[in-house]
N, C-alpha and C positions, 0 to 999 in steps of 0.2 A: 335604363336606370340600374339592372342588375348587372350589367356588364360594368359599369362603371364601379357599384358597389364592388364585384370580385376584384376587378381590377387593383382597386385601392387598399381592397384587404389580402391582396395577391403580396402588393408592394409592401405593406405593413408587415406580414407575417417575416418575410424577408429580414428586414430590415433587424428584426428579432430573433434572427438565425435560424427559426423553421424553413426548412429548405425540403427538397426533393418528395420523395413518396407522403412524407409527412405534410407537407402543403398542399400537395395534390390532393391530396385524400380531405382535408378540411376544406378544399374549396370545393370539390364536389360533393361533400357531403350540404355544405351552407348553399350549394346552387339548385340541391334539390330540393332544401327548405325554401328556400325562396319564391320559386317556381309554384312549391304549391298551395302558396299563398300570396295573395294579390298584395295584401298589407302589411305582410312582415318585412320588406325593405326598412318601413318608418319605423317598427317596433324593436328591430332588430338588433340596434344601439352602431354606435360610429365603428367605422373599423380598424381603429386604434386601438380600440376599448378593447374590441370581439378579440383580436389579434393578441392583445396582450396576456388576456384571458388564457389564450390559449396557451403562450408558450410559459406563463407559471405553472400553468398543468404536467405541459411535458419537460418540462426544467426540472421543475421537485421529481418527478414520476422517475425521469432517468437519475437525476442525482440518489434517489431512494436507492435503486436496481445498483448502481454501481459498484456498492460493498460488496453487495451479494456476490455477483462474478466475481470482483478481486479476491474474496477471503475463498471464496472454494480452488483456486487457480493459486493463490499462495497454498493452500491447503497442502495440494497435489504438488509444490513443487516441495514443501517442506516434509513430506512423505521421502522422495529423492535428498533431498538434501541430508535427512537421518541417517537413513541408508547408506548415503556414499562416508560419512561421517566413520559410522561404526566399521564399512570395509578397511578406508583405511585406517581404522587404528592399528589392524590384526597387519599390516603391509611388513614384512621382511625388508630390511636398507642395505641396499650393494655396501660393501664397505669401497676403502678408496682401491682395492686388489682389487675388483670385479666379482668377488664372490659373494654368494647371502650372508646375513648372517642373520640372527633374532632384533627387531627391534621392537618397542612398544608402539611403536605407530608412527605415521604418516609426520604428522605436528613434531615429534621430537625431533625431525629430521630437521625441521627449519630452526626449530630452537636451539640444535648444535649448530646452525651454518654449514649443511652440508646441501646447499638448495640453491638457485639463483637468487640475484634479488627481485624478478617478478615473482616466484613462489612466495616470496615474502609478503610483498606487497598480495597478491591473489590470498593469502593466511589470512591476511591483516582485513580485509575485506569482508571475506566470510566468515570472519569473525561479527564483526560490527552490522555490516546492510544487513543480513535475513535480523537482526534487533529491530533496525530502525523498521523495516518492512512489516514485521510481525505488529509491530506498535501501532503502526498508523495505520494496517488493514483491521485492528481489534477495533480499536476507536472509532475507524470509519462505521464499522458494523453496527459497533454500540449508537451509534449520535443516527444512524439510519434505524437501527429498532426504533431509538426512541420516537421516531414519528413514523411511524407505518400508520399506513391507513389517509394521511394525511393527503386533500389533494392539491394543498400549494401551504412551502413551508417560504420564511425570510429571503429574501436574496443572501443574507450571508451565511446561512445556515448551508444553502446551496452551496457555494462558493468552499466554503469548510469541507461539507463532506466530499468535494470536487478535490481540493485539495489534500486531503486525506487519504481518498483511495492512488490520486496520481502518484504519491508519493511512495503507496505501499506497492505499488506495481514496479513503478520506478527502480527501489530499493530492492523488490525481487529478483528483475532482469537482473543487477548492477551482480546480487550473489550469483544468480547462476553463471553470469560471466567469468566470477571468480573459480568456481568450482571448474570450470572447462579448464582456464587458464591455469589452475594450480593442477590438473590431472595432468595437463600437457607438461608442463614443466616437471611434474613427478618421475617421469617415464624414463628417467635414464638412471634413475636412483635406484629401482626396484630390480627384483629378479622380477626373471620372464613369467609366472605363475599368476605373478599381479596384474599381467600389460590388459588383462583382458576386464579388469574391474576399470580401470582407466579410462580406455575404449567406454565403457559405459556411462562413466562419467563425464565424456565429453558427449556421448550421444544424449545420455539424460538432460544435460544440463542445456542443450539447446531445444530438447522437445519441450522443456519446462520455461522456459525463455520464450518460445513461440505461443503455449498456451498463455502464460501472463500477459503479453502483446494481445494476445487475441481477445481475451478478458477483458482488456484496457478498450480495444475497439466496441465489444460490443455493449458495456459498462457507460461507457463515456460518450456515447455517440450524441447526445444531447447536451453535450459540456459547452457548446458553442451559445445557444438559446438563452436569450438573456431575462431574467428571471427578475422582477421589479415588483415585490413583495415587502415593506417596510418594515425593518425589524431588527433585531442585533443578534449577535452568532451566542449560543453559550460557552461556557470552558470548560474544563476538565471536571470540576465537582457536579454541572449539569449529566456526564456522562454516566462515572460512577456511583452519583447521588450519597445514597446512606453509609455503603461499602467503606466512604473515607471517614475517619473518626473525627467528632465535632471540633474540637479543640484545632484543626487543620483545616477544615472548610473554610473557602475564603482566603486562605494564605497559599497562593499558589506556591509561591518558593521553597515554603517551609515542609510543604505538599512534597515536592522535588528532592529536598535535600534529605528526607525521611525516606523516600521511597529507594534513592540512590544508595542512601548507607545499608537499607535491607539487601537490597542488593551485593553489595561488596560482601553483607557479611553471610550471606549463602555460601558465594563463592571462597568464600576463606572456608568456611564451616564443611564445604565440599574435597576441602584440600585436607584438611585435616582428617576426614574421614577415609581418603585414601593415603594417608600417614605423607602426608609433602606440605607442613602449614604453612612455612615459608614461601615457597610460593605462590599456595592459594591465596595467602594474603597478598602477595604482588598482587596478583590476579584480580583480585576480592577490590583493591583498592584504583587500580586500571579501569574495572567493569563500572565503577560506583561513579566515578571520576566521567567515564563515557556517559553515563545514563542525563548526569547533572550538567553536561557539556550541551548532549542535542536536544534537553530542555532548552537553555540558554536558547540554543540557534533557532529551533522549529517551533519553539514554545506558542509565541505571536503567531507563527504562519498557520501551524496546525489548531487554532484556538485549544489552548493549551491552557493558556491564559487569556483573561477578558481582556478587549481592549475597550470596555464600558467603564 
């Protein structure tokens, strides 16, 4: 009788993606309860039931944990990321002779066209992912406070914050890729004095690439466990609650298209305060335009917006 019971709840746990150390462990733990009672096979409840039991436990538990590693793992790569930032602003640009000369940094170089166009492309990137990454590792963190403590939250709740942190990993790796890519392609623009911040930026940006991967494994190792909790995901005003002023609660879009023009207008108001409003405003209206765009796309995916 209990051989069969394990058995079934061997095959059920399965079936619900607890696999390895983690099933072995719940079925020895359930065969030493068993054992030491005559009667608890009949008490015990079916083992669909036990089984499901379980993996809401470790579905919500891991989907909880997962922010945690990604935002400390973006944390550290956005640490490198600053850093290589500020190096190359101070970078000296070969002229088309071969000799140094003064430049204001790294970026002016691509914005005169004196770069390939994968530097461009690698600019245009690291521009944009460490955004998308920083966003959806915040969010993920915030929508995992909100339930700490919790020991089984919605399946879509799951699902969301699953979605959330994959994407802020995701977007992590994609910048640090950029950042290796645009060092490599820098290296023939600079004098020799620079080759050596370079070198570090490609070594950085793959140890920061392996930490986020590594994050992602031990975050998400439970991403598989299928979580059958009835309930609906929240959105964006569930996350920042009061934060958002009442008059936009409820109005995702209008939520978006207010957030995006603040946006734009830092970056103008930044441009201006380094005497260039001209193009901060380019800038100002690019960055607002971005913000309002990967709403658009990720809005639904990331519960962004209700789909209630």
């Amino acid at each position: 009788m209990i051989e069969e019971y394990l058995a079934d709840l061997s095959t059920q746990l399965a079936r619900l993606g607890v696999r390895g150390a983690r099933r072995r462990r719940i079925l020895a733990e359930t065969e030493d309860h068993l054992r030491s009672d005559a009667g608890a096979t009949a008490r015990f409840g079916e083992p669909a039931e036990i089984a499901q039991a379980f993996a809401n436990d470790i579905g919500t538990r891991g989907a909880l944990r997962a922010p945690l590693w990604a935002f400390a793992a973006l944390a550290a790569a956005g640490v490198f990321y600053t850093a290589m930032l500020v190096a190359w602003s101070g970078f000296g640009a070969a002229n088309f002779g071969g000799s140094a000369q003064s430049a204001s940094g790294a970026f002016q170089m691509v914005a005169s066209g004196r770069v390939s166009g994968l530097a461009v492309l690698a600019a245009a990137v690291m521009v944009l992912a460490p955004q998308v990454a920083f966003a959806a590792g915040v969010l993920a963190l915030l929508r995992a406070l909100r339930f700490r403590g919790r020991r089984s939250v919605p399946a879509a709740e799951v699902r969301t914050l699953r979605r959330r942190t994959a994407t802020a990993v995701g977007f992590g790796v994609i910048s640090m890729g950029a950042v290796a890519l645009f060092a490599l392609q820098l290296g023939d623009r600079i004098p020799s004095w620079s080759a050596g911040v370079l070198g570090w930026g490609v070594v950085g940006a793959a140890a920061s690439g392996v930490l986020l991967v590594a994050s992602a494994a031990a975050g998400l190792r439970s991403s598989t466990v299928r979580v059958a909790v009835a309930g609906t995901a929240g959105d964006i005003f569930d996350d920042v609650g009061p934060a958002v002023p009442a008059p936009l609660r409820g109005h995702p879009w209008a939520f978006a298209a207010t957030v995006s023009g603040a946006a734009a207008l830092l970056v103008w108001v930044a441009g201006i305060a380094a005497s260039d409003p001209y193009d901060g405003a380019v800038r100002g209206i690019a960055e607002g335009a971005a913000c309002f765009i990967g709403f658009a796309i990720l809005g639904r995916f990331l519960a962004l917006r209700s789909s209630r």
